[in-house]
C-alpha positions, 0 to 999 in steps of 0.5 A: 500500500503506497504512503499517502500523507498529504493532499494534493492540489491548489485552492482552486482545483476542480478536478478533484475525485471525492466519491462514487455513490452506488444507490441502491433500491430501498431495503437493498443495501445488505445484498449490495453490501454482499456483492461488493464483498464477495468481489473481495472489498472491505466495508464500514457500515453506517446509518445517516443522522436522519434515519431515512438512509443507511450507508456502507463506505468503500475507503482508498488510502488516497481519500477516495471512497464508494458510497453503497447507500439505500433508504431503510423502507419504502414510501408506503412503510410509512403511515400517511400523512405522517412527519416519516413520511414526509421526511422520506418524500422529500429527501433530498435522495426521494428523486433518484432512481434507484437500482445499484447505479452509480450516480453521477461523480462528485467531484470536489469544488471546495478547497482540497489543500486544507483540513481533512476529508471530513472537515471538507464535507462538513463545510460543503453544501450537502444537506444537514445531517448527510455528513459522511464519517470518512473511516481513514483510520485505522490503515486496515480500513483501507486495506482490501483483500482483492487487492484494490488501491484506488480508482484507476477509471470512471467510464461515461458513455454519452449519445454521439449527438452530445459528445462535443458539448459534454466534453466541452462543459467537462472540460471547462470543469476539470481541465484540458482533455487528453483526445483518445478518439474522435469518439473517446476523451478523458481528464485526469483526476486528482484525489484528496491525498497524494497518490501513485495511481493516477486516476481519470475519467473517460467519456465514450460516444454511443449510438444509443441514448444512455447517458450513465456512469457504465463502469468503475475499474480498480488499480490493485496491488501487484501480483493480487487477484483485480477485482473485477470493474464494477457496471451499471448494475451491481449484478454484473461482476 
């Protein structure tokens, strides 16, 4: 595992990978949890302050981490008319589509160079009570036994017709891309803590009208088993 101490980037990067969430169908997470952990990841569970939402944490060394999260009940758990209930409608999660896909990235638009990752989640503009507990420590908590480091490459897939201006507006964001193809461009991520494992995000041009995280592939420790890259759905290994 490589030494990860300080952060990296300037006060102004907006190119820097903070998490992944995987979101999945309500009363779900336990099978979710299941399947991340027979592809050989370690999880810290949790539940959030508000009681409708319930979190695992996937941690890298290098700050980055999978949120595998779901709500504890259905709509209709909750009695009508009831403040549950009307918590659970307008959470701020409520408009999601569940069903284990990774929503879209967050990528950090707050200072990186000061304080830790749970001092800038707290000081973000995330809804009250939605503050992660990022398990850094101990370092075992980011030890996983598949092997995996880090984040080496999150995959878009985005309709032709919008590949020019997706790939603009991201790289008005995250800077100058690398053009792989007239079809494929990417942008290389920062993470929280320095790292020897560069990571990047890809955008890939499709006939189709899917516009989606599609996969998420790991670097792993060498001579490890990989994981194998996490798809749209979490069935599919």
């Amino acid at each position: 595992m490589p030494t990860v101490p300080e952060h990296q980037g300037d006060q102004s990067s907006t190119n820097i990978l903070d998490h992944l969430v995987h979101f999945a169908s309500p009363g779900q997470l336990n099978r979710a949890i299941g399947e991340f952990e027979s592809s050989g990841f370690k999880l810290s569970r949790g539940t959030h302050a508000d009681g409708c939402t319930h979190n695992a944490l996937v941690v890298f060394a290098d700050g980055v981490y999978l949120e595998l999260i779901s709500f504890t009940h259905e709509v209709s758990d909750y009695p009508e008319g009831s403040p549950e209930r009307s918590k659970r409608e307008s959470h701020w999660w409520a408009d999601q589509n569940p069903g284990g896909q990774p929503v879209p990235t967050k990528l950090s638009t707050h200072p990186s160079g000061n304080g830790s990752i749970q001092e800038r989640e707290k000081n973000s503009s995330r809804p009250p009570n939605q503050v992660e507990d990022v398990p850094l420590a101990p370092p075992s908590n980011t030890s996983h036994p598949n092997g995996a480091l880090g984040i080496a490459q999150i995959i878009i897939l985005v309709p032709s017709s919008d590949f020019t201006l997706t790939s603009n507006r991201l790289s008005a964001t995250l800077g100058v891309s690398t053009t792989e193809s007239a079809t494929q461009n990417s942008w290389p991520l920062k993470t929280p803590r320095k790292t020897d494992h560069p990571s990047k995000l890809v955008l890939k041009a499709t006939d189709s009208n899917q516009f989606a995280i599609t996969e998420v592939k790991f670097w792993v420790v060498q001579g490890s088993t990989p994981p194998p890259s996490r798809t749209a759905a979490p069935s599919v290994g």
